[in-house]
ROMARMAR-457234 format. One record per residue (C-alpha): x negated, y, z negated. Coordinates in nm, 2 decimals. Each point is the difference from the previous one (the first is absolute). Layout:
+--------+--------+--------+
|      u |      v |      w |
+--------+--------+--------+
|      X |      Y |      Z |
...
+--------+--------+--------+
This chain:
+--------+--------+--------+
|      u |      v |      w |
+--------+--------+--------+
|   0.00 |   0.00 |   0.00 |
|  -0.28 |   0.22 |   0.01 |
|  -0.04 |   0.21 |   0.30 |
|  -0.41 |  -0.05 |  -0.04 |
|   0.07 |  -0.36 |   0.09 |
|   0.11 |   0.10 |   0.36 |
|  -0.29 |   0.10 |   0.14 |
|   0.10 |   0.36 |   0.12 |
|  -0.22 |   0.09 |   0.28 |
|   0.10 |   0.28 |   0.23 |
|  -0.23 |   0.00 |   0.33 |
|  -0.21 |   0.27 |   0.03 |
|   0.05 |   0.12 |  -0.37 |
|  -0.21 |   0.03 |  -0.25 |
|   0.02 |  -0.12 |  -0.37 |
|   0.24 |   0.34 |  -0.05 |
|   0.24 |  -0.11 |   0.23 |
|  -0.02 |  -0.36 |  -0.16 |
|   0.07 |   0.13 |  -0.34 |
|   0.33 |   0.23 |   0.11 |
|   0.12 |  -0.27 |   0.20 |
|  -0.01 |  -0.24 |  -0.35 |
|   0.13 |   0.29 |  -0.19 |
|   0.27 |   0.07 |   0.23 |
|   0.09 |  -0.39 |   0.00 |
|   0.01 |   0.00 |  -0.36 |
|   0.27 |   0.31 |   0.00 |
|   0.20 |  -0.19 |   0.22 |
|  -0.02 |  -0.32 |  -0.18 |
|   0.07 |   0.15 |  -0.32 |
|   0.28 |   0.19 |   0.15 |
|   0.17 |  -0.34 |   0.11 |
|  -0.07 |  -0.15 |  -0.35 |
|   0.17 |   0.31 |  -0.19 |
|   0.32 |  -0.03 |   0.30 |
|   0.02 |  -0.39 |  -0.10 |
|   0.00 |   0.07 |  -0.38 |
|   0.24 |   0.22 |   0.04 |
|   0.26 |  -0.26 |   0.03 |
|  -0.10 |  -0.30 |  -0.16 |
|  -0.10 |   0.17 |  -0.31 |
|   0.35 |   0.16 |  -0.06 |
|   0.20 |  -0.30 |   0.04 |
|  -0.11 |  -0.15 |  -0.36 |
|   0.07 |   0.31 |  -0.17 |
|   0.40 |  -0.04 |   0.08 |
|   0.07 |  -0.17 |  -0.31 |
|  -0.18 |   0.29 |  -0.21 |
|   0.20 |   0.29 |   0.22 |
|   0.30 |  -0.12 |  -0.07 |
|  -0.08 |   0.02 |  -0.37 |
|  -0.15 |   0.30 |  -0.02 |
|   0.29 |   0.26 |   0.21 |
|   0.30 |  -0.25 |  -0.08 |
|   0.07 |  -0.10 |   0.32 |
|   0.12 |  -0.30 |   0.24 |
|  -0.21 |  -0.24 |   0.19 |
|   0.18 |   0.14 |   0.30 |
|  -0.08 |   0.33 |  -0.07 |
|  -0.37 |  -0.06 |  -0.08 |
|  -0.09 |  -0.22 |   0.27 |
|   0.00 |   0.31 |   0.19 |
|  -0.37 |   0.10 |  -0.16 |
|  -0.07 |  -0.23 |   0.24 |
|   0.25 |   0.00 |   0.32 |
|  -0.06 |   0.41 |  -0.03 |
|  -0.33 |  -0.05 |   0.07 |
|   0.03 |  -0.33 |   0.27 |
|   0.25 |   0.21 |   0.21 |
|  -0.22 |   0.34 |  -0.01 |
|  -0.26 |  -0.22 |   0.21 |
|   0.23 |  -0.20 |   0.23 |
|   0.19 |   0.33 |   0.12 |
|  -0.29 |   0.20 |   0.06 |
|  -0.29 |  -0.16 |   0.04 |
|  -0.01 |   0.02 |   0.41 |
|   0.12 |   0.33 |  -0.07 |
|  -0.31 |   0.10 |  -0.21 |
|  -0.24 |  -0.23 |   0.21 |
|   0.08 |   0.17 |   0.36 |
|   0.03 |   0.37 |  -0.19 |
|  -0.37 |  -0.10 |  -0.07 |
|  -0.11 |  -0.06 |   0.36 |
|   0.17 |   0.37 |   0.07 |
|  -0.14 |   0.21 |  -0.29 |
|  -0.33 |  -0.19 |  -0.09 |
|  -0.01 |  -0.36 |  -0.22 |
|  -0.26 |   0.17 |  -0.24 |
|   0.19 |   0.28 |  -0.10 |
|   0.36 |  -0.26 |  -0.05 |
|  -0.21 |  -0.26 |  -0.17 |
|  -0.16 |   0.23 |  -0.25 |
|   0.35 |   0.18 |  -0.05 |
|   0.15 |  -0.33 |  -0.06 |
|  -0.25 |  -0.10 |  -0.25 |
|   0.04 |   0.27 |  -0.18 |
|   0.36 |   0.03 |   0.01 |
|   0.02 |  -0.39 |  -0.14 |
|  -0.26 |   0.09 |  -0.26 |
|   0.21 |   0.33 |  -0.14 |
|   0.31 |  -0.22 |   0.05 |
|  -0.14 |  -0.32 |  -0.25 |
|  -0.10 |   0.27 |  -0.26 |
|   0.38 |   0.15 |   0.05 |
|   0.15 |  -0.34 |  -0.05 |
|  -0.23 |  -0.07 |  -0.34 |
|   0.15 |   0.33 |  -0.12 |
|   0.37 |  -0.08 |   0.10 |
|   0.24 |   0.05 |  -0.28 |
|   0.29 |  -0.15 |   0.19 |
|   0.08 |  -0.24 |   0.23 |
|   0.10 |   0.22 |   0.28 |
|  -0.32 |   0.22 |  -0.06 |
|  -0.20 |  -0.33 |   0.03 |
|   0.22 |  -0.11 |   0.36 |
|  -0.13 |   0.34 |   0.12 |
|  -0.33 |  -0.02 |  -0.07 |
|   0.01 |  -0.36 |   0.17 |
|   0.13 |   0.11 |   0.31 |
|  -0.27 |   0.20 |   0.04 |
|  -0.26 |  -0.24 |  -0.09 |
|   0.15 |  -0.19 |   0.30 |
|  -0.08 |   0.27 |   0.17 |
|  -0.32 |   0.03 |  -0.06 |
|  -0.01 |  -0.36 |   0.06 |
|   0.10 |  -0.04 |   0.32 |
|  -0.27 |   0.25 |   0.16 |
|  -0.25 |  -0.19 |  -0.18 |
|   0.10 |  -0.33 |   0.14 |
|   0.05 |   0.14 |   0.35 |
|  -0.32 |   0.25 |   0.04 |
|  -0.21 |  -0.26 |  -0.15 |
|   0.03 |  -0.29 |   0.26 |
|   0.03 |   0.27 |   0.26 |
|  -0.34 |   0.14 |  -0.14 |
|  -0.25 |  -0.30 |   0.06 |
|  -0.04 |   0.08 |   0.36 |
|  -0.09 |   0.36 |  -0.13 |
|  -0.26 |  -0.13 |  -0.25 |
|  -0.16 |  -0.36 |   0.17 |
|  -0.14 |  -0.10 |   0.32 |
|   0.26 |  -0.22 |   0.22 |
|  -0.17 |  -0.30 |  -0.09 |
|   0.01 |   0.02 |  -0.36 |
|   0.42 |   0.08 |  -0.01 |
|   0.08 |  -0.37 |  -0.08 |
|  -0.21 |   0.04 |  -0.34 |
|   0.08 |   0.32 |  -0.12 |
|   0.37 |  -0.13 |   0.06 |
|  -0.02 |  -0.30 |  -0.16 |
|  -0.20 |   0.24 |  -0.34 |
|   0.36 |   0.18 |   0.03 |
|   0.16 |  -0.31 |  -0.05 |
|  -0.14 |  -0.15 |  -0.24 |
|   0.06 |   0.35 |  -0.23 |
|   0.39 |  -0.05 |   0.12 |
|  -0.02 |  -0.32 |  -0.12 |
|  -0.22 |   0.01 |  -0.38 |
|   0.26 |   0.34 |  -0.08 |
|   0.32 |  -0.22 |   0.03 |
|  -0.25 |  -0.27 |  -0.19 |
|  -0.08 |   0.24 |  -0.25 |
|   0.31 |   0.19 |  -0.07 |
|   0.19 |  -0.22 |  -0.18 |
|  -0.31 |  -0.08 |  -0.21 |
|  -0.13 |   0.36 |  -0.06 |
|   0.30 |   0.08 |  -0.03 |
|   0.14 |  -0.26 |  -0.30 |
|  -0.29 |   0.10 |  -0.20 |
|   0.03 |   0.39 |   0.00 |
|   0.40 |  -0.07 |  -0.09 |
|  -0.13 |  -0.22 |  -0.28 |
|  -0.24 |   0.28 |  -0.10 |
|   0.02 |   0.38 |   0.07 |
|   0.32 |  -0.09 |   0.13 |
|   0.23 |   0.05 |   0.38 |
|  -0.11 |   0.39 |   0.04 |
|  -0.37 |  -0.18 |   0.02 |
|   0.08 |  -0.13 |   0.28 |
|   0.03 |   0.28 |   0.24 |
|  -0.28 |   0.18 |  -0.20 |
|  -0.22 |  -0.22 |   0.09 |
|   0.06 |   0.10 |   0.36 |
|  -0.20 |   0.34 |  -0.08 |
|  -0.38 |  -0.08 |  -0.03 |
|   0.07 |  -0.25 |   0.31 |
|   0.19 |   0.26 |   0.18 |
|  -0.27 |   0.26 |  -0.04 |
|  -0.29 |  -0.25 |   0.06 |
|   0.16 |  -0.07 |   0.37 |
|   0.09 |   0.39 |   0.04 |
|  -0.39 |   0.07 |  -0.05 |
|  -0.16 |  -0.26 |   0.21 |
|   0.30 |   0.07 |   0.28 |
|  -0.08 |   0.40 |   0.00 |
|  -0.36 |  -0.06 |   0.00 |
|  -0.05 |  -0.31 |   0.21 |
|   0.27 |   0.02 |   0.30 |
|  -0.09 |   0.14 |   0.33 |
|   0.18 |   0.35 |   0.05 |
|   0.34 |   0.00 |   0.24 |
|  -0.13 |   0.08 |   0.34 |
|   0.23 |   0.21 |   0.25 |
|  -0.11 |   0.28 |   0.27 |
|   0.12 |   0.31 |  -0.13 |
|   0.16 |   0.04 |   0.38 |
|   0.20 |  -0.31 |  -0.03 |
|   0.37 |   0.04 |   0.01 |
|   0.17 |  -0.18 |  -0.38 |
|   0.25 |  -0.20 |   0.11 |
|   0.33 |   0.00 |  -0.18 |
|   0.12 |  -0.19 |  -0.28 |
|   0.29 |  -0.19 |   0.06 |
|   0.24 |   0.07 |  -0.26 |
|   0.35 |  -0.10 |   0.10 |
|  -0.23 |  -0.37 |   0.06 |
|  -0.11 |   0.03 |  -0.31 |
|   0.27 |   0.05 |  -0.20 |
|   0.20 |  -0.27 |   0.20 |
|  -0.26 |  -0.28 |  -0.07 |
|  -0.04 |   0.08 |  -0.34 |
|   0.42 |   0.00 |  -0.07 |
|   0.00 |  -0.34 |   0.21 |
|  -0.27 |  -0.17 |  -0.22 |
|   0.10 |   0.11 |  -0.33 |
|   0.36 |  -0.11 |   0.13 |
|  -0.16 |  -0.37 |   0.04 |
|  -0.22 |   0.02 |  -0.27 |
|   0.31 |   0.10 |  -0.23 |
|   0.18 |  -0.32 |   0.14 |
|  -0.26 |  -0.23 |  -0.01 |
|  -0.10 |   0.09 |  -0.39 |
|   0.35 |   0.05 |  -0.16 |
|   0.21 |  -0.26 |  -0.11 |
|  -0.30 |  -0.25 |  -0.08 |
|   0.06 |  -0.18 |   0.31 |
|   0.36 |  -0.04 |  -0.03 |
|   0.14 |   0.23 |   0.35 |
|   0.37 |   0.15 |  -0.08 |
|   0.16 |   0.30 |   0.13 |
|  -0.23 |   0.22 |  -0.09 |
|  -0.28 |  -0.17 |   0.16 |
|   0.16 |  -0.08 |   0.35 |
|   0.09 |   0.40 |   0.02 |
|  -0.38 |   0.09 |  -0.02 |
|  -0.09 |  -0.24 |   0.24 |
|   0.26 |   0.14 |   0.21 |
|  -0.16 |   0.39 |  -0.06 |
|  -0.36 |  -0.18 |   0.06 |
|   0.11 |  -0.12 |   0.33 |
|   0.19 |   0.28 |   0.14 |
|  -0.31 |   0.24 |  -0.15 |
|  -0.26 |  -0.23 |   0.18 |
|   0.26 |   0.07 |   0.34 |
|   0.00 |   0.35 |  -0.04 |
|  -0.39 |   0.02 |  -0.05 |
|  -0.07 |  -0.16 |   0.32 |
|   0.20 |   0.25 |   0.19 |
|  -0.18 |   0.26 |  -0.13 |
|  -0.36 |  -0.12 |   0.00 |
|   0.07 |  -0.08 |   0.40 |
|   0.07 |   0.38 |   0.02 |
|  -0.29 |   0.15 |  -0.22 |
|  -0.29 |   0.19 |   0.10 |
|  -0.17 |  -0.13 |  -0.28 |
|   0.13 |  -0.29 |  -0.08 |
|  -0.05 |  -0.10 |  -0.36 |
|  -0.08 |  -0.39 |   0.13 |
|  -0.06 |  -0.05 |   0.37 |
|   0.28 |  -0.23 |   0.08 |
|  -0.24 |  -0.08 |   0.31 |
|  -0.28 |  -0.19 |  -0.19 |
|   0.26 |  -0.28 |  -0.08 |
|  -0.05 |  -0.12 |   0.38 |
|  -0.30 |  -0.07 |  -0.10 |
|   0.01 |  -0.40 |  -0.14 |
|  -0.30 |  -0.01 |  -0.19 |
|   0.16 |   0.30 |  -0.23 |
|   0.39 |  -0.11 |  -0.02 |
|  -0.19 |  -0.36 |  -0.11 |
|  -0.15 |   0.14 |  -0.24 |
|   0.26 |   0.22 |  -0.17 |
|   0.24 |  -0.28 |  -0.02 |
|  -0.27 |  -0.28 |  -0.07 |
|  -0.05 |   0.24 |  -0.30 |
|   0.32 |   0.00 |  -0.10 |
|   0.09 |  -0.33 |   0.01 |
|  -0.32 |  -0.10 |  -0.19 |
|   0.08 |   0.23 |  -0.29 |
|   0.32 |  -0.15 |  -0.02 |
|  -0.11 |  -0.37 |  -0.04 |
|  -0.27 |   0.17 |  -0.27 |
|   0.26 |   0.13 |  -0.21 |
|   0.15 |  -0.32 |  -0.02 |
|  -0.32 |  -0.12 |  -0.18 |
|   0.07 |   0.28 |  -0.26 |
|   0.38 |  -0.09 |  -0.04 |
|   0.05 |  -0.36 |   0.02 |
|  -0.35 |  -0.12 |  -0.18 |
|   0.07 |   0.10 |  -0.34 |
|   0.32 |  -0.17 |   0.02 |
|  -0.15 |  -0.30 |   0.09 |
|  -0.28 |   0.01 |  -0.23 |
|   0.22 |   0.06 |  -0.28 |
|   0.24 |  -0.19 |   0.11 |
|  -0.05 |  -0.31 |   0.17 |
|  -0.36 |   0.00 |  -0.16 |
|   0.07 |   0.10 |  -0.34 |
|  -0.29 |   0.27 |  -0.07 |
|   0.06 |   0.25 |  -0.24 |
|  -0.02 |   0.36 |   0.09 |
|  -0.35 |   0.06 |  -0.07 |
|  -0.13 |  -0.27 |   0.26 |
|   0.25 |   0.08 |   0.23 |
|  -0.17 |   0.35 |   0.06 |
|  -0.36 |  -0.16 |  -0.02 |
|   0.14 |  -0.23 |   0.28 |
|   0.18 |   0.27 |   0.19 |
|  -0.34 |   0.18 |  -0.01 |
|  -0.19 |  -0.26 |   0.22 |
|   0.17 |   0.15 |   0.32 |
|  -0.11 |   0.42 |  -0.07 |
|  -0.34 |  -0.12 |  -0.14 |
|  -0.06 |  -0.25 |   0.35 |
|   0.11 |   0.30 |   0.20 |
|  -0.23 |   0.24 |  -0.19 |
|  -0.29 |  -0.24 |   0.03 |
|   0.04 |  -0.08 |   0.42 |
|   0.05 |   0.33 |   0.11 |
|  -0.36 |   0.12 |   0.07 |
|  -0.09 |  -0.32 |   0.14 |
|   0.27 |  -0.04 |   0.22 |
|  -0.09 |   0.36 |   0.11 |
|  -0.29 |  -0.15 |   0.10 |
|   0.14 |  -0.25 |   0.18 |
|   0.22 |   0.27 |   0.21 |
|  -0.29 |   0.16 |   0.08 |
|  -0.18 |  -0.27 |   0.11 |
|   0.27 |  -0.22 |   0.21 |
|   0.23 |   0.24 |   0.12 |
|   0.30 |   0.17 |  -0.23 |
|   0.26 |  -0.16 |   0.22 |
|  -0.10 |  -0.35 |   0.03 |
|  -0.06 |   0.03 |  -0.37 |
|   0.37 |   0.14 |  -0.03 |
|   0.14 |  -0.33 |   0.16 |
|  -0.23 |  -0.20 |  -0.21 |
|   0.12 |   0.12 |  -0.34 |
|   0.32 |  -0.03 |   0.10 |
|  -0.07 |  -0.35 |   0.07 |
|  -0.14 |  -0.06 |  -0.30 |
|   0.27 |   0.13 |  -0.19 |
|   0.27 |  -0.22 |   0.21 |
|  -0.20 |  -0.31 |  -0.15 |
|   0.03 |   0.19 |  -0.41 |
|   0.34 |   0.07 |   0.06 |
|   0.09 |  -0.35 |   0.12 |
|  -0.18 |  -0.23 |  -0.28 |
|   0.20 |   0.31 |  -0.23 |
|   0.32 |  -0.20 |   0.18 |
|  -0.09 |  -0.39 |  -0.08 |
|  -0.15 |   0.07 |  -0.27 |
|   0.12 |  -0.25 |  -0.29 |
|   0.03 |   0.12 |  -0.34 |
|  -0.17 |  -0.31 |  -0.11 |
|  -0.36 |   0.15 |   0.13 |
|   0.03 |   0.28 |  -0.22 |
|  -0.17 |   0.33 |  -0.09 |
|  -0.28 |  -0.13 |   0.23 |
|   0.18 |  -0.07 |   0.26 |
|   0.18 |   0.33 |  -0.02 |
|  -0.32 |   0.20 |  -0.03 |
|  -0.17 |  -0.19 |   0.29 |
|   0.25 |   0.11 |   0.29 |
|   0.07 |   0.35 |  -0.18 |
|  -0.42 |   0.09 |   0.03 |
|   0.02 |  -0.11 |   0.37 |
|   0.30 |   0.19 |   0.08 |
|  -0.15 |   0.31 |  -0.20 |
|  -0.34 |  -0.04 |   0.20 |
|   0.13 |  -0.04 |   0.30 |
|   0.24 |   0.30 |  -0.06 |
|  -0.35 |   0.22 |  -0.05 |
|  -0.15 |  -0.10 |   0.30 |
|   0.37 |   0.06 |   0.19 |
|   0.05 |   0.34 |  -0.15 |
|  -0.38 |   0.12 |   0.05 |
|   0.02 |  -0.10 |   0.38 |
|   0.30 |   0.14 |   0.05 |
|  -0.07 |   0.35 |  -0.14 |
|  -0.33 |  -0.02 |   0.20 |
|   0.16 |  -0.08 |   0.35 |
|   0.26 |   0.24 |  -0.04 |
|  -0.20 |   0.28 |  -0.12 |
|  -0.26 |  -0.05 |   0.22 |
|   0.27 |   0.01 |   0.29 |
|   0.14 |   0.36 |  -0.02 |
|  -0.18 |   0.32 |   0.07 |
|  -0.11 |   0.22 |  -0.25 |
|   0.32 |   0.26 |  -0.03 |
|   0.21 |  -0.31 |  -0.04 |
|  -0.18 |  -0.18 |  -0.29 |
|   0.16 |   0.19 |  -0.27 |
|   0.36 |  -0.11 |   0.16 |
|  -0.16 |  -0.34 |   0.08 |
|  -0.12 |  -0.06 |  -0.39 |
|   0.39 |   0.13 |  -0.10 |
|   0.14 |  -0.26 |   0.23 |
|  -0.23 |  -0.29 |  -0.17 |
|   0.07 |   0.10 |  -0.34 |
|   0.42 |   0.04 |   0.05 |
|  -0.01 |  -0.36 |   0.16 |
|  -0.15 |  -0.17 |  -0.29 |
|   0.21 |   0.19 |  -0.21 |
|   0.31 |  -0.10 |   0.20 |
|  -0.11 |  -0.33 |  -0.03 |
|  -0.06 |  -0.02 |  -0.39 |
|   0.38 |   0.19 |  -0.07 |
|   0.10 |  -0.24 |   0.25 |
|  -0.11 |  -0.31 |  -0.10 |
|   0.09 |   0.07 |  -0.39 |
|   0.34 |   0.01 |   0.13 |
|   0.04 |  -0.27 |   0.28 |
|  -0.24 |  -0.22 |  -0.14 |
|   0.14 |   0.00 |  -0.36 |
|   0.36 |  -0.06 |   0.13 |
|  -0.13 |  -0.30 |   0.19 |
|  -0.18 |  -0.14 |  -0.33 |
|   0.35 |   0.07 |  -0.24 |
|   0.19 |  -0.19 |   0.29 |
|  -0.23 |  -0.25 |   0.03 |
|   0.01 |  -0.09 |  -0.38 |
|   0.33 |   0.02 |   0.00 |
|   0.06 |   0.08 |  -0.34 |
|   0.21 |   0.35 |  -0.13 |
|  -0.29 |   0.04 |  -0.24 |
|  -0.35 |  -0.10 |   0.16 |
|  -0.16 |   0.06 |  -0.33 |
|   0.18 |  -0.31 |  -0.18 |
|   0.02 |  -0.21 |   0.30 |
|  -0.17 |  -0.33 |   0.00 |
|  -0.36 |  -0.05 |   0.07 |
|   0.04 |  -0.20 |   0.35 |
|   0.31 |   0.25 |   0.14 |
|  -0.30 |   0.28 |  -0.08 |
|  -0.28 |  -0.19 |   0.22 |
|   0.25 |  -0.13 |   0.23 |
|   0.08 |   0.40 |   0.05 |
|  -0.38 |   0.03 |   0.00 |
|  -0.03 |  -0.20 |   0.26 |
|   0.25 |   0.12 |   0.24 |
|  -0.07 |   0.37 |  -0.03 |
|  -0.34 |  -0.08 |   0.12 |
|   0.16 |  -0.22 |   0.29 |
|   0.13 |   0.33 |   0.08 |
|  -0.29 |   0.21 |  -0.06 |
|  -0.18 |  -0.25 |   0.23 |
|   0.24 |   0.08 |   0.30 |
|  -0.06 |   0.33 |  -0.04 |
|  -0.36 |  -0.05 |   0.01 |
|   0.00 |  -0.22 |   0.32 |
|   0.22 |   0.32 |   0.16 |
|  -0.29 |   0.22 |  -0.08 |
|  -0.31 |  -0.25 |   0.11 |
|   0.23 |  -0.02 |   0.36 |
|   0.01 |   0.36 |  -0.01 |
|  -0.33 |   0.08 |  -0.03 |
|  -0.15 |  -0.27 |   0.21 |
|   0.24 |   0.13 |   0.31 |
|  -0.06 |   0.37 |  -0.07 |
|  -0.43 |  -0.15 |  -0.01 |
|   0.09 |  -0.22 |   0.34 |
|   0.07 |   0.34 |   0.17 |
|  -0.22 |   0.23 |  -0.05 |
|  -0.23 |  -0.21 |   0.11 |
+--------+--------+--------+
């Protein structure tokens, strides 16, 4: 995880150049870790919120919906406004702006005061998720974008490893406002070696600013929350409600096409969808984050319940698959850069087609081993997928689109993760076939196991076609 590891050599430079280009790596890393923390962290601190303003567990799981739907709505929004008015200057406004926002939500004395101050840490949030990716090609020769992407990974993956740790330890001691102070010295440390280590935002001072697209913008980000809203409420369960914001969603996304056709400056070139490489891997995204949700929201059930571990193994065991994606990251970086970011794309996919289907005959009789086993080649597999994916597609666009580009990543593994908390957990609770999944029998629960991950291995073999057609023809 340390950016010294990857060699940074720019051609040409001297040691200088070497050093910025590290420092500048390790702003954008840390920025990635603070964005990933920022929701993993807050989820074990519901209990304590509830106590401490006298509120609902409807009303405070929206500490962290507030700050889940800030990034979904806007982050293509905030990633292409950085391609038109400079990524440095958005990236170290957003930093900032997530850094005030933690110390505002420490200091909240209500709840509504504290949904605020999330919003705009989501934010902040989403242009640090979608300036950094789009920044590698800024800071790294061509050559070296597989590692540097797979360093960003691996800091996406050891926050939402670390959060709930870090974060049940500072609730245990200094208690919940500790853990969006501790947000502060991090956010600082990344606003320093961002200001000091990024290359300045180069335009010609003759160069006519093209618009931003605001009727776009504000389209997208009311069709997304729209989705968002009906894929998180209800816990799974779709009623009225649900079907009417899926309605607004789909009649928002209409709407949004019309006018991006008609734009000057469109807000996201509808024309770069003709191109297969890029649709493949948007939706291989998407559909990959869905299947790695399930991992979140059908294992503990299984582990508790079909294996009989008590809650404190259950995390160590739920752990494996953040800590195997942390670890293979750099590496399969590496391996991008070395074998080609698309055929490495198709690969990982591959490799995660053979997790998910041992997931789906798996017997409960083989245990936490046999769980673990298929989980760390799914998780591995996932790393080297999501590395070469990043790399192909960002290495793909031009240099005014990789803001938009990086947006477009980000919402569709987003899309995927709300998605897949949804879809995949209804398939699980009608697989086990039980009103309550938490008291059903041990084999109903790995019998459910087993045939969500028959599912989530369908999806899988729609994405390895995907991307090995959209490979096929651009050769």
């Amino acid at each position: 995880m340390n950016a010294d590891r990857l060699e940074l050599r720019v051609e040409g430079a001297g040691p200088d150049a070497a050093r910025s280009a590290r420092g500048a790596l390790a702003g954008l890393a840390l920025s990635m870790l603070l964005a990933s923390l920022g929701t993993s962290a807050a989820n074990v601190a519901l209990p304590d919120l509830a106590a401490a303003f006298g509120a609902s567990f409807q009303a405070v799981q929206w500490v962290v919906l507030a700050y889940l739907l800030a990034i979904t709505t806007l982050i293509v929004s905030v990633g292409r406004l950085g391609d038109l008015v400079g990524r440095r200057r958005l990236l170290l406004a957003g930093l900032a702006l997530f850094t005030g926002a933690s110390g505002l939500a420490a200091a909240a004395p209500t709840l509504a005061l504290l949904l605020a101050a999330r919003a705009l840490q989501g934010l902040g949030a989403a242009a640090m998720m979608a300036l950094t990716l789009a920044f590698v090609a800024d800071v790294l020769p061509k050559e070296r974008t597989g590692r540097a992407m797979g360093l960003l990974g691996t800091m996406s993956a050891v926050g939402t490893a670390l959060g709930p740790s870090l974060g049940g330890l500072l609730i245990a001691g200094p208690g919940w406002r500790a853990i969006f102070l501790v947000n502060l010295p991090l956010g600082i440390a990344a606003l320093y070696l961002a200001a000091r280590h990024l290359p300045p935002d180069a335009r010609r001072a003759d160069a006519p600013r093209p618009a931003f697209d605001i009727p776009g913008t504000l389209l997208l980000a009311v069709s997304l929350g729209a989705y968002a809203l009906a894929m998180t409420l209800g816990r799974g369960r779709f009623g009225g409600l649900n079907l009417a914001l899926l309605a607004a969603a789909a009649v928002g996304v209409a709407l949004f096409v019309a006018v991006e056709r008609r734009a000057k400056s469109p807000l996201v070139r509808l024309a770069m969808f003709r191109d297969r490489l890029l649709t493949a891997s948007l939706v291989t995204s998407l559909l990959v984050s869905a299947v790695m949700m399930a991992t979140l929201v059908v294992g503990p059930f299984y582990l508790a319940g079909a294996l009989g571990l008590d809650a404190a193994r259950v995390g160590l065991v739920v752990s494996v698959g953040p800590v195997v994606a942390a670890l293979a990251g750099v590496p399969a970086g590496r391996i991008a850069d070395r074998f080609g970011a698309q055929a490495m794309s198709v690969a990982g996919l591959a490799g995660m087609t053979v997790g998910a289907l041992l997931l789906a005959v798996l017997p409960a009789g083989a245990g936490v081993a046999g769980y673990v086993a298929p989980i760390a080649i799914l998780t591995a597999s996932y790393a080297l997928f999501q590395t070469a994916n990043n790399t192909a597609a960002m290495t793909a666009v031009g240099g005014d689109q990789r803001g938009a580009m990086s947006g477009m990543l980000n919402l569709s593994r987003n899309l995927g993760l709300v998605t897949g908390a949804s879809v995949m957990g209804a398939v699980f609770a009608l697989a086990v076939g039980a009103p309550d999944i938490a008291g059903a029998a041990p084999a109903a629960i790995a019998s459910g196991m087993q045939r969500t991950f028959g599912v989530a291995t369908g999806l899988l073999v729609v994405a390895l076609g995907l991307a090995a057609r959209a490979r096929a023809a651009a050769r």
